[in-house]
C-alpha positions as CSV (number, residue, x, y, z in Angstrom):
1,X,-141.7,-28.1,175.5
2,X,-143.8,-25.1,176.0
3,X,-146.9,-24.8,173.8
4,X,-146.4,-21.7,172.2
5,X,-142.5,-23.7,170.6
6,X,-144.5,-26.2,169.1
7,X,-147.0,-24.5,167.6
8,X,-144.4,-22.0,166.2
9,X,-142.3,-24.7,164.9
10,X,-145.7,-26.7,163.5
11,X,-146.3,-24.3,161.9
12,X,-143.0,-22.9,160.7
13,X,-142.1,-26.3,159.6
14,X,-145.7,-26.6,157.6
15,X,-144.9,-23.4,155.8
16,X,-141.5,-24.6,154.9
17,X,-142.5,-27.2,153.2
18,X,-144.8,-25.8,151.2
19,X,-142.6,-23.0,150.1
20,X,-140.2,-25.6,149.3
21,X,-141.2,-26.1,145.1
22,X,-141.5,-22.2,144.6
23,X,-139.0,-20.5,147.1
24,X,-137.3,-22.0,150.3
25,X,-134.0,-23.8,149.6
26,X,-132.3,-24.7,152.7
27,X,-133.0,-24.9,156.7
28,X,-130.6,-24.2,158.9
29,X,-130.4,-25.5,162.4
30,X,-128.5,-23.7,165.4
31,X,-128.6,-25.8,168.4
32,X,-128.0,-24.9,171.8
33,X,-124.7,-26.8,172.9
34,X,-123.5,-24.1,169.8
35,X,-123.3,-26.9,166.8
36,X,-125.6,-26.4,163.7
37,X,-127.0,-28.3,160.5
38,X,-128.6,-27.4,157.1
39,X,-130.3,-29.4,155.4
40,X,-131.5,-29.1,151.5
41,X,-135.4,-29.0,151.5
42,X,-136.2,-30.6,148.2
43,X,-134.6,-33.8,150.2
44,X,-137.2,-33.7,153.4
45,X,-140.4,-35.5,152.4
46,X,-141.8,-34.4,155.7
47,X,-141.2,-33.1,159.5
48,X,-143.2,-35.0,162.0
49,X,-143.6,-34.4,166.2
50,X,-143.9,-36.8,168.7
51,X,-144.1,-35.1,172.4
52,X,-140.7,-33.2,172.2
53,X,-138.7,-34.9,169.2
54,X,-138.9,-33.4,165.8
55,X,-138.6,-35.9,163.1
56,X,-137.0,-34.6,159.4
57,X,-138.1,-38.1,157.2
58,X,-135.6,-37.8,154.2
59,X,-136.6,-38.8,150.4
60,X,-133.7,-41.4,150.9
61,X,-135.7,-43.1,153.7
62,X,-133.2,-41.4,156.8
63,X,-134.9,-40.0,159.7
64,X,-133.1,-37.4,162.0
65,X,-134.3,-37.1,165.3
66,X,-133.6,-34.4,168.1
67,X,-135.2,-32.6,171.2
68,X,-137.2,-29.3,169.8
69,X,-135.7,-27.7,173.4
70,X,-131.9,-28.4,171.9
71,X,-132.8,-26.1,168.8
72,X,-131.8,-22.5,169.4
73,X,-133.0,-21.1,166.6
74,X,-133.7,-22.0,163.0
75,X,-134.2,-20.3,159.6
76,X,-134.6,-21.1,156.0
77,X,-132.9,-19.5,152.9
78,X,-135.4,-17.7,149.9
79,X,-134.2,-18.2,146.7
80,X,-134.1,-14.9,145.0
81,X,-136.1,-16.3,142.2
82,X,-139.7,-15.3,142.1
83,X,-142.1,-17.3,141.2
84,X,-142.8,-16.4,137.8
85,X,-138.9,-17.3,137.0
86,X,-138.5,-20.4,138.6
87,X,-141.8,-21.6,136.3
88,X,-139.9,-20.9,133.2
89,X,-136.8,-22.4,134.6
90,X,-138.4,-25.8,135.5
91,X,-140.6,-25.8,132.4
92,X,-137.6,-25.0,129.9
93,X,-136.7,-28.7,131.8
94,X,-139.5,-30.4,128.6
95,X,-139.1,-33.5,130.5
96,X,-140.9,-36.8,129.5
97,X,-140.9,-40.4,130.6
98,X,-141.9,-42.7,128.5
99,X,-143.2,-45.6,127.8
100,X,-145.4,-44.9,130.7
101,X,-146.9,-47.4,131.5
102,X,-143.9,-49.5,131.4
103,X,-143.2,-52.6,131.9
104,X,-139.4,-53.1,131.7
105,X,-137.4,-49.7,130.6
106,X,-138.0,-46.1,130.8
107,X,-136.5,-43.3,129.4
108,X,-136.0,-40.4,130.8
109,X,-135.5,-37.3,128.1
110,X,-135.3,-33.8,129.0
111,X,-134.2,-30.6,127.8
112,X,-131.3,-28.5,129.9
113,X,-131.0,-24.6,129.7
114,X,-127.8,-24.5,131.2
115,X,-125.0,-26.6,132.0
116,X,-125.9,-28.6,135.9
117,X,-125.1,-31.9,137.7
118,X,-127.9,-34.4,137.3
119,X,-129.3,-36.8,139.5
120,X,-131.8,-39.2,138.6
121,X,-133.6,-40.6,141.0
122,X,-136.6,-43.0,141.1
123,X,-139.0,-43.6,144.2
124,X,-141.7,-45.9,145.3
125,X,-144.9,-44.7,147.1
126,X,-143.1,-44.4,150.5
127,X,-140.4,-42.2,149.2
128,X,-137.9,-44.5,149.2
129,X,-134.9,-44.0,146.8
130,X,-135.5,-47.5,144.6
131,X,-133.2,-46.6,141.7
132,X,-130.7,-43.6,141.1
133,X,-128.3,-42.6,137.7
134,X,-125.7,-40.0,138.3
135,X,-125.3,-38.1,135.0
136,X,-122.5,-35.6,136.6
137,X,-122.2,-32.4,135.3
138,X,-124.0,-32.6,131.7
139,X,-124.2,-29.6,129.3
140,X,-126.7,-27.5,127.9
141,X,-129.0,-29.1,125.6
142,X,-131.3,-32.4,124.9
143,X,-130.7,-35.4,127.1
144,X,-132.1,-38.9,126.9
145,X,-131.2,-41.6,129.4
146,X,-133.2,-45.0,129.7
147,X,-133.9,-46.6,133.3
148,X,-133.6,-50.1,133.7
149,X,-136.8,-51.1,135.8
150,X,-137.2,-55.0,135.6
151,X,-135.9,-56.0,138.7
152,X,-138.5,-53.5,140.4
153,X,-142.1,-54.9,141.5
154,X,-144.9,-53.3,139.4
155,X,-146.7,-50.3,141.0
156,X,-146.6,-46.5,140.6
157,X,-143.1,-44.4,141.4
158,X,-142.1,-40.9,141.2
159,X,-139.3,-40.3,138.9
160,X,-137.1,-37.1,139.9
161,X,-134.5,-35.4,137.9
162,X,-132.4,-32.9,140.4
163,X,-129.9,-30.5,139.2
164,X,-128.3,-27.6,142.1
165,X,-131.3,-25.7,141.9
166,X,-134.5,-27.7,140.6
167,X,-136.4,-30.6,140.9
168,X,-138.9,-31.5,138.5
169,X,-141.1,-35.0,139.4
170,X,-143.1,-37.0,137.0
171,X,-145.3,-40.5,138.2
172,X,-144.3,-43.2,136.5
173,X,-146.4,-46.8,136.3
174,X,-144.6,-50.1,136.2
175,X,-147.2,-53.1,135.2
């Protein structure tokens, strides 16, 4: 792989995920033998390099693997939301977990401004998916749901509650 292809994807890739909480939504991937992908960006924890294979690690704990030389091109959708918006947006979310530290259940309350399909998902330090409630499409207005944790080992976790266009994280602590 030529130098200047790495460095350009590094780089590309760095940026990506960065831009990822404020504006980047998707990558798209258009390989060479004329197949392509897309993946959602809040899902990638991070993209790693080793000699010529890009690695995309998934929140879920999947890897995909592939030869940088087999990517034609790629790009990334910007969401049309500045910055500015997409703050109010996430924060009009008012979520809480509580008891926190917990011990055996959590709830999970927040506040939607606008009718969306929920996911809630809970992950330990590695980003593994550990525990995940489907709410479905729910409708406007204040949600509670509790979390069963007392099969899970004590430690810290990342609770995430995903609609179709935010994310919003909060640590959680399980003693």
């Amino acid at each position: 792989m030529s130098q200047n292809l790495f460095k350009s994807l590094t780089l590309a890739m760095g940026a990506l995920l960065t831009a990822v909480m404020g504006f980047a939504q998707s990558i798209h991937f258009n390989y060479t033998d004329g197949t392509n992908n897309s993946y959602n960006l809040q899902d990638v924890q991070k993209i790693t390099f080793d000699a010529d294979v890009m690695n995309m690690h998934l929140l879920g704990g999947s890897i995909y693997s592939w030869n940088v030389s087999s990517i034609g091109y790629y790009e990334y959708d910007e969401s049309s939301v500045n910055i500015e918006e997409w703050l109010h947006q996430a924060n009009a979310w008012d979520v809480a977990v509580y008891p926190n530290p917990t011990s055996t259940k959590l709830n999970v309350q927040f506040n939607l401004p606008k009718e969306d399909k929920i996911l809630i998902g809970l992950y330990d330090v590695q980003g593994k998916l550990v525990l995940e409630k489907s709410l479905g499409n729910s409708a406007a207005g204040e949600h509670k749901e509790m979390l069963d944790l007392t099969d899970l080992p004590n430690g810290t976790y990342v609770s995430r509650i995903t609609g179709q266009h935010y994310s919003i994280t909060k640590k959680v602590f399980k003693q």
